[in-house]
C-alpha positions as CSV (number, residue, x, y, z in Angstrom):
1,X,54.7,37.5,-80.8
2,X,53.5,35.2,-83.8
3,X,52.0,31.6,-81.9
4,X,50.8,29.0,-84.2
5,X,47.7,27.2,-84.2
6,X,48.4,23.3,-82.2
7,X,47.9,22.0,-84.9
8,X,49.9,23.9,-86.8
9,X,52.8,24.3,-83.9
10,X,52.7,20.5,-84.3
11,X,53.5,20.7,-87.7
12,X,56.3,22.3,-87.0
13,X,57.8,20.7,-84.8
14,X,57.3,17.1,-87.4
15,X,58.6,18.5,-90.5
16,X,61.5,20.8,-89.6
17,X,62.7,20.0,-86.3
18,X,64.2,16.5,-87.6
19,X,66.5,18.0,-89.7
20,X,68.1,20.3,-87.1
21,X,71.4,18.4,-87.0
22,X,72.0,18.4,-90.7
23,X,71.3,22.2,-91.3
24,X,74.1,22.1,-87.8
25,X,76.2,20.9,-89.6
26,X,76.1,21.9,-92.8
27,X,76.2,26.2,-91.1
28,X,79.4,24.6,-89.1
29,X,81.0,23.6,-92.2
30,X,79.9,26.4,-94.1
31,X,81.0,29.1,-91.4
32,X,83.4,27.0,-89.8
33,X,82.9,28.2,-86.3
34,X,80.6,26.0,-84.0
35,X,79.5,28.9,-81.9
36,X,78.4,30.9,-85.3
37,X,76.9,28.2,-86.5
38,X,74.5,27.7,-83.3
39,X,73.4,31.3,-83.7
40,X,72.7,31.1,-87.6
41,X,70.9,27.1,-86.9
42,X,68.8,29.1,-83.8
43,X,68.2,32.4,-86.5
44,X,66.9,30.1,-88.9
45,X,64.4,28.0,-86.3
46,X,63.3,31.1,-85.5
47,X,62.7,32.7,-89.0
48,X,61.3,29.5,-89.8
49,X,58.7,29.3,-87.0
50,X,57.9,33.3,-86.7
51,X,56.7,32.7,-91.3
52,X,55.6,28.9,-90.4
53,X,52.2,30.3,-91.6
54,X,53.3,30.3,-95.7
55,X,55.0,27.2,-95.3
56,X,52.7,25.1,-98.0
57,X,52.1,21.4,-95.7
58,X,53.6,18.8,-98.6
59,X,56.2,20.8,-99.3
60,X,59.8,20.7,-99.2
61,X,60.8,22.0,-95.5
62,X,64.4,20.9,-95.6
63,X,65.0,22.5,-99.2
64,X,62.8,25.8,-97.2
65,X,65.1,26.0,-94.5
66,X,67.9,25.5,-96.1
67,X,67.2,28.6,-97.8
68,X,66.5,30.5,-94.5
69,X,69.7,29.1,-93.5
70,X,71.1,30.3,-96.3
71,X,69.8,33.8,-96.5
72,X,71.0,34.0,-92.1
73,X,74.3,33.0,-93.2
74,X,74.6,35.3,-96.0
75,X,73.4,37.9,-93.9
76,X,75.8,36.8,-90.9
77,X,78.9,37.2,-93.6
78,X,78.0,40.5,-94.7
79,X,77.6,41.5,-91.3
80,X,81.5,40.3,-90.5
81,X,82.6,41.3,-93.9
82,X,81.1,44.8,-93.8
83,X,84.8,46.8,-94.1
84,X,86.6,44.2,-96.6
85,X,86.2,46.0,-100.4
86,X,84.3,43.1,-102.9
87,X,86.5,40.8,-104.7
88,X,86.4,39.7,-108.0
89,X,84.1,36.1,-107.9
90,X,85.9,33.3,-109.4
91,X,83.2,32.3,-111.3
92,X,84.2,35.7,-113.5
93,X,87.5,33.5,-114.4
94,X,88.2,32.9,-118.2
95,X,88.3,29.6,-120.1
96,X,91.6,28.9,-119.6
97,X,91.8,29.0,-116.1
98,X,89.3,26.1,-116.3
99,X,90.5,23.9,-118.5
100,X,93.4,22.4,-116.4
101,X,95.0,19.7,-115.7
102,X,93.6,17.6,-112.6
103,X,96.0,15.0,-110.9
104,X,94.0,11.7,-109.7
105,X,93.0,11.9,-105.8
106,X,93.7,9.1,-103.7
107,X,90.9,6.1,-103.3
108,X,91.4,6.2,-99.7
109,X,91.5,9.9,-97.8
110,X,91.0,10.4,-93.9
111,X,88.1,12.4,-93.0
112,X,90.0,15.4,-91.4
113,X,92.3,15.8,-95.2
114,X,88.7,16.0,-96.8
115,X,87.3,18.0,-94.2
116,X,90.4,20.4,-94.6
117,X,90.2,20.4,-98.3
118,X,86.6,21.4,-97.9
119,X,87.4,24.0,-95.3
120,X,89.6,25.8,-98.0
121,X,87.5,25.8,-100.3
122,X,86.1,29.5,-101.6
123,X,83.2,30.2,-99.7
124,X,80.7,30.5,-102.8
125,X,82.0,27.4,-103.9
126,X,81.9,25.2,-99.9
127,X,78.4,26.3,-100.0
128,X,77.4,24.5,-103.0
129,X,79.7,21.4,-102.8
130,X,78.0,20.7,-98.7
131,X,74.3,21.1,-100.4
132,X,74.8,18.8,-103.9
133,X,77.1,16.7,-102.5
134,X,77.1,16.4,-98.6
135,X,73.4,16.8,-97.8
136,X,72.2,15.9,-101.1
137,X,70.4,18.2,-102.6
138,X,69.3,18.6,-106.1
139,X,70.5,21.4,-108.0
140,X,66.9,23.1,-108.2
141,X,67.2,23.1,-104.4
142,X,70.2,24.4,-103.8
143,X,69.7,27.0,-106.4
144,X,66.6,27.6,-104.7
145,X,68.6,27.5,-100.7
146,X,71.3,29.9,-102.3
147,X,69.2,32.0,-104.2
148,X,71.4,31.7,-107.2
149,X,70.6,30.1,-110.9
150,X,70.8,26.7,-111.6
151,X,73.3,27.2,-113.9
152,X,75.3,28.8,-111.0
153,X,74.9,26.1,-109.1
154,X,76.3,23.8,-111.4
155,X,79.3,26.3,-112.6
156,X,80.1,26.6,-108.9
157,X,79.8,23.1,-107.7
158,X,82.0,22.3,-111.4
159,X,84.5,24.6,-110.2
160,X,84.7,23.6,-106.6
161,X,85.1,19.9,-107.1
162,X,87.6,21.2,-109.2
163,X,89.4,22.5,-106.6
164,X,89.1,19.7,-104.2
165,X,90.5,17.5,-106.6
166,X,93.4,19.3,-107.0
167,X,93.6,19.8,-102.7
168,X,93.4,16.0,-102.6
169,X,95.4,15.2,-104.9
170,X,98.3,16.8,-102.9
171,X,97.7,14.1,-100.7
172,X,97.5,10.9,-103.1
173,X,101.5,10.1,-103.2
174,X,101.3,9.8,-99.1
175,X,98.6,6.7,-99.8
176,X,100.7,5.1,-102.5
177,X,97.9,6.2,-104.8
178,X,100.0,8.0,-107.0
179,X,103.4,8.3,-107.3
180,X,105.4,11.9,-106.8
181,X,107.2,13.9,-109.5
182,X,110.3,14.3,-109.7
């Protein structure tokens, strides 16, 4: 078994342990199972400490585990998805299918609508809206966390607010924020 220096164990335990909770949630709202996402959160610590040793000190560690996180979860879907045939990723849609109309969403939203509209959200596409927009990342991180090109990133995280306008929207008339169709 790998052990790490003190110094370096102390490291560690200072520049990635703090952001344990975020990376918690972010693999629960990614996976959305709590129990999954403790096993890919406690995959990634342990990835993370076990190559600790080519982590560069000044670096970004919540941008590098991310991208363990990341690669665990990928892993953890291909695992689960091992008999389903591939589909077709939407990001293969053509320009009309982009070029839509999207409603207005509502000023005010509860927290479990959004969290529902983000829940049905395509996976490819949840994963880059909870990065950019939830934990903040910048685009050359989350490319970087997913593995995927910038220009991916932003297609995808395009697309999926896309969608969650449209989701939200649904909801709007019920706050008065817009009115319903006839």
């Amino acid at each position: 078994m790998l052990t790490l220096s003190h110094d370096r164990a102390a490291e560690f335990e200072a520049v990635a342990v703090p952001h344990l909770n975020e990376l918690y949630r972010t693999a629960v709202r990614a996976l959305r199972n709590p129990t999954e996402a403790n096993d890919v959160v406690q995959e990634t610590y342990l990835q993370a400490w076990k190559s600790f040793h080519r982590f560069t000190t000044g670096t970004n560690c919540r941008a590098w585990l991310y991208k363990i996180m990341f690669h665990v979860v990928h892993h953890h879907r291909r695992k689960q998805f091992r008999y389903v045939s591939a589909t077709v990723e939407a990001d293969e849609l053509g320009l009309e299918d982009t070029l839509r109309y999207e409603p207005p969403v509502a000023e005010y939203l509860s927290d479990e609508e959004v969290l529902a509209a983000l829940d049905r959200l395509p996976e490819h596409y949840r994963d880059v809206v909870l990065l950019v927009d939830v934990e903040e990342l910048s685009y050359k991180e989350a490319a970087a966390a997913l593995d995927v090109p910038i220009g991916t990133v932003m297609s995808r995280l395009s697309r999926g607010r896309a969608v969650l306008r449209g989701e939200l929207a649904g909801v709007a008339p019920d706050y008065g924020v817009v009115r319903r169709r006839a």
